[in-house]
Wavefront OBJ file of the C-alpha trace (Angstrom):
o trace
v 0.000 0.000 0.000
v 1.362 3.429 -1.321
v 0.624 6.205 0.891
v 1.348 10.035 -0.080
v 3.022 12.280 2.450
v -0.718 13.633 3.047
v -2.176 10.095 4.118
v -2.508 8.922 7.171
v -2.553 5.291 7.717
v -5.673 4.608 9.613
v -6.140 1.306 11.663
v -9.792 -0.441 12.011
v -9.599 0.801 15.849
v -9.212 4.262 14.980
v -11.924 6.738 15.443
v -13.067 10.246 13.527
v -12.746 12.116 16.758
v -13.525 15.468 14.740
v -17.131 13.426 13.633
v -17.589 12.234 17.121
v -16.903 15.027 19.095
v -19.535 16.688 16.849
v -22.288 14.202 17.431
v -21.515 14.581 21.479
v -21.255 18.335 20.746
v -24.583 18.271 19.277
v -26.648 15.862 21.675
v -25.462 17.637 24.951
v -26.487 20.926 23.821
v -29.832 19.574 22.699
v -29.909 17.607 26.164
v -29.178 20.385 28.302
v -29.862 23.495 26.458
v -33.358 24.741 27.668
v -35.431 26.415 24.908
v -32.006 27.429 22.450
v -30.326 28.839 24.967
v -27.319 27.783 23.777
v -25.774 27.761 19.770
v -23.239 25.248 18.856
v -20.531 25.850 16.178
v -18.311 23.389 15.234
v -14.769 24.297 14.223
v -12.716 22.443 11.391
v -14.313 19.672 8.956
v -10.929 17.855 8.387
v -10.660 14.412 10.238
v -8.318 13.936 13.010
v -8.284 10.016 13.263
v -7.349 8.427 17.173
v -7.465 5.080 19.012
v -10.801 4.339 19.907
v -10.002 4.537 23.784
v -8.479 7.913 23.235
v -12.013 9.045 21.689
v -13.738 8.118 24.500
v -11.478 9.555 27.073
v -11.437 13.399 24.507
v -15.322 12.451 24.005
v -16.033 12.652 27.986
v -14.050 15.452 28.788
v -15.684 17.733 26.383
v -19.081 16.939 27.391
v -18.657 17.578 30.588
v -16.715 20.970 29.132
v -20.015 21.770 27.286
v -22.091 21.081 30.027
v -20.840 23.321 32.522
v -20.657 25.841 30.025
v -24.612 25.776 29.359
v -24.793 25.592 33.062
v -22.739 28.213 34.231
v -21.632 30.490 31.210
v -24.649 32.312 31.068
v -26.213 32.831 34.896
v -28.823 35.435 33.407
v -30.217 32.967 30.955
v -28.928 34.892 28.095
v -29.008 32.436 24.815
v -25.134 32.038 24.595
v -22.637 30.301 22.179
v -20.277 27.333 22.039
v -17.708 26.106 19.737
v -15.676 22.912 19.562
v -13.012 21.922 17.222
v -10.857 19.592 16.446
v -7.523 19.711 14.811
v -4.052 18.141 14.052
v -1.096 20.659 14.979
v 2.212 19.199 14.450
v 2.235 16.105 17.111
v -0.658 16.529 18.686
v -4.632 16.576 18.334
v -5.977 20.117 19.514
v -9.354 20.535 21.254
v -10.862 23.325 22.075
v -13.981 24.229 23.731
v -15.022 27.797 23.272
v -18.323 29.912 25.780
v -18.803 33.198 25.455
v -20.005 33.505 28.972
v -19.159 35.150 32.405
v -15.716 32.933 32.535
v -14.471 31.914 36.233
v -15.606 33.616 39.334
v -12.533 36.101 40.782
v -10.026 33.886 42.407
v -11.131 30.609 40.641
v -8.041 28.047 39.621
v -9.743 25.655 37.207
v -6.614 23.742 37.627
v -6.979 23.381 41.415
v -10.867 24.096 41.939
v -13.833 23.026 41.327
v -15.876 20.388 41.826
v -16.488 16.561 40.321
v -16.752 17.540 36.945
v -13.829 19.420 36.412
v -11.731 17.143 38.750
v -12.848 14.587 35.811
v -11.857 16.808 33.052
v -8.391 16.993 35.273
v -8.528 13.282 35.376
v -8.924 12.241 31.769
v -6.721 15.262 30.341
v -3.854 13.025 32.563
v -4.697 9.585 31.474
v -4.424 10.916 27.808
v -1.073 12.701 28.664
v -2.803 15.858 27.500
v -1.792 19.442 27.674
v -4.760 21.144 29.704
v -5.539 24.995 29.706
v -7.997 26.884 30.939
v -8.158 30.820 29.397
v -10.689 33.405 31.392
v -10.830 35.135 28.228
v -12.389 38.045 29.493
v -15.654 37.118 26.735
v -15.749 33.788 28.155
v -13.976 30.405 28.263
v -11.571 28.866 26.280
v -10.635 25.289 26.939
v -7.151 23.585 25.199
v -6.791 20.163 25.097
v -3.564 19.075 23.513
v -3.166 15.368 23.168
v 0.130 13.783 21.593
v -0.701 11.902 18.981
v 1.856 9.358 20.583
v 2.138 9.527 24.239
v 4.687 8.871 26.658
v 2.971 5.779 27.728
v 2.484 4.272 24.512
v 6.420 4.603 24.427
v 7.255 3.053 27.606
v 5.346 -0.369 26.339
l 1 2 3 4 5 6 7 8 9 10 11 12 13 14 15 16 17 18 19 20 21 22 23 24 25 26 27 28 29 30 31 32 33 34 35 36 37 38 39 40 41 42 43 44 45 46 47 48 49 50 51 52 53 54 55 56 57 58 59 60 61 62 63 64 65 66 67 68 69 70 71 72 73 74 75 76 77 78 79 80 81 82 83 84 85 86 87 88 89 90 91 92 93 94 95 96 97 98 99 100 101 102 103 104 105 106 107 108 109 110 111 112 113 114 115 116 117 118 119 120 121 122 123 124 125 126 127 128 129 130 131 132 133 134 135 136 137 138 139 140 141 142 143 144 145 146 147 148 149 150 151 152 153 154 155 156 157
């Protein structure tokens, strides 16, 4: 099998995460976006292809993202918007999840803070051996997830 510098080789196992983050994207903000009062964008069409477990893991994190964005990005029940994308940079898979809300309360360390659902987000950004950042932008939240396309525990085995 000839593959061009473009191609990536994709095994059976590996998932569309751009496609599936989508779908989640999509079904949380029907599920727990009272009356439109959230819009979703989704970033880049192009497919970033991972393992299957990996999905999962990316696929979890970001709904829980996207929930506590329609939860707490908006207090005064303005309709407010979110945008997820997915994209490869170099070695890694970037995800980012995007509100235009209120961003953290003064003195909040998403890093350190929070409760269950960010200590998850926490959680799974570590068991992918992703790069995690949380920007108060000011006109919201913006949420970085950078996972290696080969990780240092893929390496070690």
């Amino acid at each position: 099998m000839h593959l061009s510098h473009r191609e990536t080789p994709v095994s059976p196992a590996s998932t569309d995460l751009t496609k599936y983050l989508r779908g989640i994207a999509q079904s949380v903000v029907v599920s727990f976006s009272s009356a439109g009062r959230a819009h979703l964008a989704c970033g880049s069409q192009v497919a970033c292809f991972v393992p299957g477990h990996s999905a999962l893991l990316v696929g979890l994190a970001v709904r829980e993202l996207l929930v506590n964005a329609i939860k707490f990005a908006h207090p005064s029940g303005v309709t407010g918007n979110l945008m997820v994308d997915c994209k490869q940079a170099g070695d890694a898979i970037v995800v980012d999840v995007v509100d235009d809300g209120v961003g953290f309360p003064e003195g909040f360390d998403p890093m350190t803070h929070g409760e269950l659902g960010l200590q998850f987000v926490r959680w799974l950004a570590g068991q992918l051996d992703a790069g995690l950042v949380f920007d108060d932008t000011g006109v919201g939240v913006h949420v970085t997830l950078r996972i290696p396309t080969c990780s240092r525990k893929e390496l070690r085995h």
